[in-house]
C-alpha positions in Angstrom: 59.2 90.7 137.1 57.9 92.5 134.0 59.1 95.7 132.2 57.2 98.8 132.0 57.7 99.9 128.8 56.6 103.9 127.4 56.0 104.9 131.3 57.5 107.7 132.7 58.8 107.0 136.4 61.1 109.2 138.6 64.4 107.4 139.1 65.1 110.7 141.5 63.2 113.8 142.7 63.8 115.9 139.2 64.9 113.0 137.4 62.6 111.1 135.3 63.1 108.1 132.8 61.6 105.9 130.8 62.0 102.4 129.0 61.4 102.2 125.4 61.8 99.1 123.5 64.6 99.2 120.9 65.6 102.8 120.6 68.2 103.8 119.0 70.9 105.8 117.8 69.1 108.2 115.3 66.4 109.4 118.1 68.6 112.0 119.5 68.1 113.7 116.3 64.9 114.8 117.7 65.7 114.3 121.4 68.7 116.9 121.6 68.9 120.7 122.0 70.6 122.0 119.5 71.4 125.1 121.7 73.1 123.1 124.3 76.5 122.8 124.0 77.7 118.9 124.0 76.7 115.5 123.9 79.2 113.0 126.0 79.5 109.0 124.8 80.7 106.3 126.8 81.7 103.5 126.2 81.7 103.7 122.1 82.9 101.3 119.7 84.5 101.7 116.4 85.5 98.8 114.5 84.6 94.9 114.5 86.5 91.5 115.0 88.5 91.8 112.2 92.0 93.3 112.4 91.9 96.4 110.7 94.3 99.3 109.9 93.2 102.7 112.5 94.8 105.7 113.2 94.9 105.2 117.4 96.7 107.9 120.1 99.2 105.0 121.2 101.3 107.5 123.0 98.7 109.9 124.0 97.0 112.7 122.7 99.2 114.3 121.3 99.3 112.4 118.1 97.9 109.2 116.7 99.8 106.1 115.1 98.4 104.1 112.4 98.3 100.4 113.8 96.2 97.0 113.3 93.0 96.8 115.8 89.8 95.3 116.3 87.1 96.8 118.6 88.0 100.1 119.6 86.3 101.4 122.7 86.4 104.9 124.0 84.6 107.7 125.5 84.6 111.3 124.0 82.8 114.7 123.9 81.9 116.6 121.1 79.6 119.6 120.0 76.2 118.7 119.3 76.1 120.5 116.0 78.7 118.3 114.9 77.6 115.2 116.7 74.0 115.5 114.6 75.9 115.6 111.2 77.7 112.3 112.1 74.8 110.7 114.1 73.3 109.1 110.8 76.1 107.0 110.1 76.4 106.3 114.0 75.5 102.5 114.7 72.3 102.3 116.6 73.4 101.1 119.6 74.5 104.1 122.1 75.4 105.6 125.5 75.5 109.6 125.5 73.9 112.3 127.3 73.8 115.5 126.3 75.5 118.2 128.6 75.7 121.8 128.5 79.4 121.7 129.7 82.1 119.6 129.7 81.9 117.4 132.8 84.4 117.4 135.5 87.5 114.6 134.9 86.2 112.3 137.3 82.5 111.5 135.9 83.1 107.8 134.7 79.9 107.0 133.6 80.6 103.6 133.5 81.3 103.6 137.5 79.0 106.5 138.8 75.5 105.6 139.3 72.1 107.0 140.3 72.3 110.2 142.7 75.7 110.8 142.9 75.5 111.0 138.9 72.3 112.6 138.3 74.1 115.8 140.9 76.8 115.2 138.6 74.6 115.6 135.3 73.1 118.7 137.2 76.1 120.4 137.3 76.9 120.4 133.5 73.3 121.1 133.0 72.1 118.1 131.0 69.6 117.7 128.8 69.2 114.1 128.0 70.3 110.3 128.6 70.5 107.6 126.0 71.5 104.3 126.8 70.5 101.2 124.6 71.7 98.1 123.1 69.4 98.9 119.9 67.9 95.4 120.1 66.2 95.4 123.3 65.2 97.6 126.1 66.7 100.8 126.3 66.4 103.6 128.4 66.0 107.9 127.9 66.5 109.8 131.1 66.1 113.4 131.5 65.2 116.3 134.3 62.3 117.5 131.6 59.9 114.6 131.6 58.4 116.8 127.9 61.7 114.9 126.6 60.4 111.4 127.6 57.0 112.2 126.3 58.5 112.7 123.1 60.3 109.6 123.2 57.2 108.2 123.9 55.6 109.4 120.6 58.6 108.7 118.6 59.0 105.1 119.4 55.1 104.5 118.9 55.0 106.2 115.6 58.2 103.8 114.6 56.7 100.9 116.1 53.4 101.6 113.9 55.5 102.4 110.8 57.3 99.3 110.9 53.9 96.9 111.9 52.6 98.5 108.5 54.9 97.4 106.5 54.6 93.9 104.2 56.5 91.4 105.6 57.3 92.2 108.5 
């Protein structure tokens, strides 16, 4: 079985998506709207595999204690306006989608697949998927295939950047 990569397919009758090789992180600068309201990320990481001191909500949310950890993993929700000013120092491996209200308690993107989560996306009026290890196939989904397109053009002006460059 091959991989279609930069081809735009309909996972679902209004949803389209596309595999790109190697996106990451720092294309949803151009992918977002910046007039939508928030981006979602799942399964996110913070730290590495050595112990290190973070400030982690133990007890809840209603405070955080400072202990030792590794890997942190979570999921959160933030504004897009301030997701794009910390989305350069972001590592370029990410899962997030871009929703223009918070989604309800039970979307656990890591559980809820194809159409019961693209009526899900629907209903918070998303925008646009990103999910990619950053060092191999990833994958953009949206309901506006113009957002794949872009991706598209993105990924082949990067992959043309980076063949022009000595030494590589």
């Amino acid at each position: 079985m091959t991989i279609e990569i930069n081809r735009i397919s309909e996972a679902s009758p209004g949803v389209y998506y596309v595999v790109l090789w190697c996106p990451e992180s720092h294309i949803l600068s151009k992918l977002l709207d910046p007039d939508m309201a928030f981006v979602l990320c799942w399964d996110h990481e913070a730290g590495d595999y050595s112990w290190r001191d973070f400030d982690l909500p133990i007890l809840g949310a209603s405070g955080s204690t400072k202990a030792l950890s590794r890997i942190v993993k979570f999921d959160f929700i933030i504004p897009t306006e301030r997701f794009l000013q910390i989305l350069p120092q972001m590592r370029p491996a990410i899962k997030a989608v871009q929703v223009g209200r918070v989604p309800p308690d039970y979307l656990d993107m890591k559980q809820i697949h194809g159409k019961p989560l693209y009526k899900i996306l629907a209903e918070c009026g998303w925008h646009v998927l990103l999910d990619t290890p950053a060092n191999d196939y990833g994958r953009v989904l949206s309901p506006k295939r113009e957002v794949l397109e872009l991706a598209i053009e993105i990924m082949q002006m990067e992959h043309q950047t980076t063949e022009k460059k000595p030494g590589l």
